[in-house]
N, C-alpha and C positions, 0 to 999 in steps of 0.2 A: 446479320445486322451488327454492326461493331458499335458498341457503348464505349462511355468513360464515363469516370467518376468527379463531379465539380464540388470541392469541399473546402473547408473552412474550421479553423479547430480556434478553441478559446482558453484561459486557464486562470484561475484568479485563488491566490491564497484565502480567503474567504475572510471572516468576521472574528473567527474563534481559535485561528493559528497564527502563528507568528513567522510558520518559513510553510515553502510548498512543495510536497513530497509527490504530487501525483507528477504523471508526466506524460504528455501527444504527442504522436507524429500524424501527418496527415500528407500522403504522395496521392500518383496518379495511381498506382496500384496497391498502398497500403494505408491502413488506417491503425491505429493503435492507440489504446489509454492505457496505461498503466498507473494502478495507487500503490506509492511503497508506505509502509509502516515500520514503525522500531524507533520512532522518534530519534533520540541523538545516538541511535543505536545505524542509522543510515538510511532509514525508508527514502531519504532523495535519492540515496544511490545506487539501491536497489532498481527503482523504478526507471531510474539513466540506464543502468545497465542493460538493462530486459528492452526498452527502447532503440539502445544503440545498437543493439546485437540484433535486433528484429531488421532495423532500420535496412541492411544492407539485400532483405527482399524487393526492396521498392526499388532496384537497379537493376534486375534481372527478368526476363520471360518466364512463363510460369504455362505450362500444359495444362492445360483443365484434368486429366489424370495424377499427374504428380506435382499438384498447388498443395493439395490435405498432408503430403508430405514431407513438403519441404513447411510449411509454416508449422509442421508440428518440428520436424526437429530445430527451428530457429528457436522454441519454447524450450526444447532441450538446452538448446544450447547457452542459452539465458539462464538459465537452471547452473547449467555450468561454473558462466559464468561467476555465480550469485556464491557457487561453492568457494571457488580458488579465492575470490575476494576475502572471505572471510577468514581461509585460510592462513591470508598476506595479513590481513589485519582484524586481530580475534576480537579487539573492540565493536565488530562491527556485528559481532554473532549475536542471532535474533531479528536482523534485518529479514524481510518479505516482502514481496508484491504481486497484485492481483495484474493480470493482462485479460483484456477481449480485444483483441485483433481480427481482423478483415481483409486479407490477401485475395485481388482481384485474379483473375485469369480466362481472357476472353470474355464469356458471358455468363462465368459464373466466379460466385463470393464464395469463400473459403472463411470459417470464422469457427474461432479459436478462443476459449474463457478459462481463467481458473478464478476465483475470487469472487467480489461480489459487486462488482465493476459491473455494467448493463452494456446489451446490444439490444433496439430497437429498429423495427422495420414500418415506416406509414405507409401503407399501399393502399390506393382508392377512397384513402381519409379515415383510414382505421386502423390504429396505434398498435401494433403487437410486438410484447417483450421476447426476445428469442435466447436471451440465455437465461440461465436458471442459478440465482442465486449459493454459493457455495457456502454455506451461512446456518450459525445454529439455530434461527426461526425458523428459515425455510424447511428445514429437517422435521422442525414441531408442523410445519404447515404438512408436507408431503405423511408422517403420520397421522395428521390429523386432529392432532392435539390444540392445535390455534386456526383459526380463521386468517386470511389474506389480511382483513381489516386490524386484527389483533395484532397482526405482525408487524404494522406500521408503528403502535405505540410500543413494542416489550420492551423493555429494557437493557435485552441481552441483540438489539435486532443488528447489532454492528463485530457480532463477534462471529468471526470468519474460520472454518473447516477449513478448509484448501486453500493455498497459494504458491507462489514460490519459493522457496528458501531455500534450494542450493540440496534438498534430501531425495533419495532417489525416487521415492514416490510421488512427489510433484507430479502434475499430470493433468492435462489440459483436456477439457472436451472439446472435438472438433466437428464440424457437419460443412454441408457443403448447399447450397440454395442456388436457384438460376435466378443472375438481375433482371430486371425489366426497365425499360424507360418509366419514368418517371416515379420511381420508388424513390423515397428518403431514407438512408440510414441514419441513427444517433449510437454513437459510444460515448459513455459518461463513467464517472465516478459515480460514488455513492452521495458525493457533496453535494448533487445534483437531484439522482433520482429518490436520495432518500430525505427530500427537503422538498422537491417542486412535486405533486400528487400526477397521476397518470395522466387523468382530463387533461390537466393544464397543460404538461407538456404534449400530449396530442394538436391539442388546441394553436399551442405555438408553432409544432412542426408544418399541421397545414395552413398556416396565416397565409402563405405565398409569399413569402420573404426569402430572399437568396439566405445561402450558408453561413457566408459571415455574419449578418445579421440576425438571423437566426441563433446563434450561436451566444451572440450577445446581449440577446434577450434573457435565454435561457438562464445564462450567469447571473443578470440583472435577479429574475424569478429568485435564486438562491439566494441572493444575499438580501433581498426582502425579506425572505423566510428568517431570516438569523442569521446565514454562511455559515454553520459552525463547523465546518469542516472544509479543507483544499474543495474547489469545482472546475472539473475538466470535461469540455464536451467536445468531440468534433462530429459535424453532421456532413452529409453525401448525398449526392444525387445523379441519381443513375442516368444520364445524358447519350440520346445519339449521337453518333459522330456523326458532322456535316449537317447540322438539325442547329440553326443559332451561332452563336461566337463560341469557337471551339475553349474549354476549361482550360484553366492553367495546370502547368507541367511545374509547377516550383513546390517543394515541399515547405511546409508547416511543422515548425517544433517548437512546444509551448511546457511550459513548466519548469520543474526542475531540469531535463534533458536540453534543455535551451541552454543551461549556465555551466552544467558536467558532462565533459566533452568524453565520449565513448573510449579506452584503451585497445581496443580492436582493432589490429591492422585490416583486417578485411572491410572494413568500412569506408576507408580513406579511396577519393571519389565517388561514393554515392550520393544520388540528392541529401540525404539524412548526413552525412562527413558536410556537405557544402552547404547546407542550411544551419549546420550550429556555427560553420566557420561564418557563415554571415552576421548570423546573431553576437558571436562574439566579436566581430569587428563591428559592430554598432554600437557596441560597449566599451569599446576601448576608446580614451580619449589620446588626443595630442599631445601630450606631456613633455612637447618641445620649448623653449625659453629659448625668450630676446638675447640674444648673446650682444648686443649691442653696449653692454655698459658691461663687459664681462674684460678679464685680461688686464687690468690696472694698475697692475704690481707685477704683470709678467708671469703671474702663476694660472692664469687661466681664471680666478676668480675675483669680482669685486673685495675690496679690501671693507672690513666690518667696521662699522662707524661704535664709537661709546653705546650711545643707544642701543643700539641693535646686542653688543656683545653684553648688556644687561640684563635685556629680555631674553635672550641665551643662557645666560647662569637661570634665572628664574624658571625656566623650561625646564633645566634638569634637574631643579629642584621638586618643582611643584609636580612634573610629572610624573617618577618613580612613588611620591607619596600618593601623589592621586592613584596609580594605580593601585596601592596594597589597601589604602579605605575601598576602593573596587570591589576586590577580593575579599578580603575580608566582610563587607556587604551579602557578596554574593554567597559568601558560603554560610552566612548565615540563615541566609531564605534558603537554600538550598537543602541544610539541613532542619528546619523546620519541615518543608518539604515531606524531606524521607519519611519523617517520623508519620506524616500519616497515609504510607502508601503500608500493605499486609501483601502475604503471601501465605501458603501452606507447603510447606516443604516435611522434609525426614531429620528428625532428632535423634543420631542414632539410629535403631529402629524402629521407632514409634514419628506418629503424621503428631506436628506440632504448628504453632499459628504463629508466624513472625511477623515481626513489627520492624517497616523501614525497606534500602533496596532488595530485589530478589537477588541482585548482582553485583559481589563484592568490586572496589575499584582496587587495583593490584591486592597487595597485602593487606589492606585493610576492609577491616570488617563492616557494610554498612546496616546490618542487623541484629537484632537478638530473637531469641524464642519470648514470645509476649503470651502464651497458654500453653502447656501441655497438654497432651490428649492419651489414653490407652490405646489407640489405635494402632496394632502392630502394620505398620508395610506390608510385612510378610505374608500379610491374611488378604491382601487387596486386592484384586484383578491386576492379570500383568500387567496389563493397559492401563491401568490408573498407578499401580506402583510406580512404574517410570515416568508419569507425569508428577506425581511426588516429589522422588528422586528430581528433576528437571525445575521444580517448583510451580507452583499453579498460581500466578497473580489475579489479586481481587481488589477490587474499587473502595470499598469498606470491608470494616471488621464485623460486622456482622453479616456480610458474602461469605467472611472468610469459614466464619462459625458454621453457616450452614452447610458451605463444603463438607467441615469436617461432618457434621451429622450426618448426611448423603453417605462418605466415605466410611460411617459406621456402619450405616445397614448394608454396603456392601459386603465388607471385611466380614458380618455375620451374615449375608447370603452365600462369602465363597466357605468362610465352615461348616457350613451346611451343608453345602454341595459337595466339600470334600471329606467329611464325615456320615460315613454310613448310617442308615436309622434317624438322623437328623431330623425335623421339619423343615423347611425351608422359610426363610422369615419373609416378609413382604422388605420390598425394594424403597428405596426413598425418593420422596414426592416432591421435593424442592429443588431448583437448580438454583445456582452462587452464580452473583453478579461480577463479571468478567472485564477487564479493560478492553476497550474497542480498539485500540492502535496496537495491539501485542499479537502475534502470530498465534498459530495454534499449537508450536511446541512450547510457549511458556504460558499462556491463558486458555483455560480452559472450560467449556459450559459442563455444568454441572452432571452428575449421571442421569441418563434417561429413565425414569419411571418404567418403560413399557418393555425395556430389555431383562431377561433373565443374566441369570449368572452360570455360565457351564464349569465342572469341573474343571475341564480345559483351560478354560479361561485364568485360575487361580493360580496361585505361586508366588505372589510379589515378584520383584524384579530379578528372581533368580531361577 
């Protein structure tokens, strides 16, 4: 029995952003959401990337043997990509994005996650999540330490383990399921599932509503809730062929990947190359002029009336000054700004609490040390020394402080452990609240209560 897939993707910057960093594609054989993060650090570009590079599976056949293969190394290769970018432009280091993708092949899905992006499946009217959150709640749920219900409200529920950033251990979990008629897929962002509750979006999927509207509901659902964050859904329906009016063969590209056009030549003729070019030719205007009154003087140009060459001088007046009141403006909320973002970084050798960015802009400095601490590096877990070292961003300064007290009792768990005859002290019970749009090599959840410290483990970063 030959299937396809009849879908419909949506994408809407939400309520509580100002630009939209996730980003869809939606073909006859692939589905894809990607969320980038890194703010002006590139999360749109990230998420373009990982899309455009994916994008070039939705123009080839795909063997139900070697589909898990090939959409695993399109993850690599997005991986890749996400490295040499950074490389060309180090402004852009700290970028990531989450993918769950869905590569068809014959009659079975191939599907692919890293992040905390969602795939769901409604089969027979009953909603089930199929990836598993890459997330510092879920960690606490999968211990044991929170409830499902708990993990809806924590405060750290947006701060993500795993995604892409370009490091070799990136790394996607993939599995393989047989479609059936009449099954719905959803891939979403978190803008979605971590704003509309399971019910409701069960609720929505089985209305009996085609894809795109479906889709448009769903968005609708988020931004009732607040939007505070980008929302990217596209939903699927697993369709017989020759059963109804056959789906459309046209790809869907929604988000940021709609507006940043992929650098991969191997893209150029895929649905995915021919649906941004369409989207960017729906954006381009005609910026052709009347030449009718043009040529007047023989130069090709109307000759400028008094009038006109008045409000010429006053333009170049008034608009150089308009721009440095601009500037000036803006860097002043800018640094107001810094001043209440903290991190915890290395003062020398000791863990210290700074005040303002984790990340200087060229030469200049846009921090100081706002606390000292005795806390030698040296004494840390390697694991937490190079996050140190790397700097560990916190929401508030009083995240920042319980880090540090966290990273106390560790530093006297690893002298313990590496000093003979010791006791070993009890571990710290507090985790530090985390920025939710920071990857996980600069933010990070606080140390787990329920892990020991090994010898092994200690050294600081060296």
């Amino acid at each position: 029995m030959a299937i396809a897939l009849n879908y419909a993707a949506r994408s809407d910057v939400g309520l509580g952003r100002t630009t939209n960093q996730d980003s869809g594609y939606a073909g006859p054989h692939l589905l894809v959401v990607a969320d980038g993060m890194g703010g002006h650090a590139g999360g749109d570009v990230a998420s373009s990337l990982a899309v455009g590079e994916m994008s070039v599976l939705d123009g080839e056949s795909h063997g139900s043997d070697d589909a898990a293969e090939h959409l695993r190394h399109a993850i690599e290769a997005s991986n890749e990509q996400l490295r040499h970018r950074v490389a060309d432009e180090p402004d852009l280091a700290g970028m990531g994005t989450t993918v769950t993708a869905i590569l068809r092949a014959g009659s079975r899905l191939v599907l692919a996650h890293i992040g905390d992006s969602r795939g769901y499946l409604l089969r027979e009217g009953r909603l089930t999540q199929l990836t598993k959150d890459h997330s510092y709640v879920q960690s606490l749920i999968d211990e044991g330490r929170i409830s499902p219900e708990e993990a809806e409200r924590h405060p750290q529920r947006s701060v993500i383990m795993r995604v892409l950033t370009g490091r070799d251990d990136d790394e996607a979990d993939v599995s393989v399921r047989e479609a059936k008629p009449g099954d719905r897929y959803l891939l979403c962002s978190d803008g979605l599932s971590g704003v509309v509750s399971h019910d409701t979006i069960a609720e929505t999927l089985a209305s009996g509503l085609d894809p795109d509207t479906t889709c448009q509901r769903l968005v609708e659902l988020a931004l009732r809730g607040g939007g505070p964050d980008n929302i990217t859904c596209l939903v699927a329906d697993v369709v017989e062929l020759g059963v109804g009016a056959a789906p459309s063969t046209t790809p869907q590209v929604v988000g940021a990947a709609a507006f940043h056009r992929p650098r991969r030549s191997s893209a150029a003729g895929t649905p995915a190359a021919r649906a941004a070019a369409l989207r960017a030719a729906a954006h381009d205007g005609d910026d052709s002029a009347d030449d009718s009154e043009d040529d007047h003087d023989g130069t090709g140009r109307r000759p400028l009336t008094d009038r006109e060459r008045r409000r010429r001088r006053v333009r170049w007046v008034a608009g150089p000054l308009l721009l440095v009141v601009l500037l000036a403006a803006g860097g002043l909320a800018a640094w107001r700004w810094s001043q209440q973002q903290y991190f915890v970084g290395a003062d020398g050798g000791t863990v210290a609490i700074y005040q303002g960015l984790s990340q200087d802009v060229g030469p200049v400095r846009t921090s100081h040390v706002l606390e000292s601490t005795t806390v030698q590096v040296a004494d840390l877990p390697t694991t937490w020394a190079r996050r140190v070292e790397a700097r560990v961003t916190s929401n508030s300064l009083a995240s920042a402080r319980e880090l540090v007290s966290n990273l106390e009792g560790f530093a006297a768990a690893c002298r313990a452990a590496t000093t003979p005859g010791t006791p070993t002290p009890g571990t710290p019970t507090a985790a530090p609240t985390d920025s939710p749009t920071t990857a996980p090599t600069t933010t990070t959840p606080a140390p787990s209560p329920s892990r020991t410290v090994a010898p092994e483990d200690c050294g600081g970063v060296g």
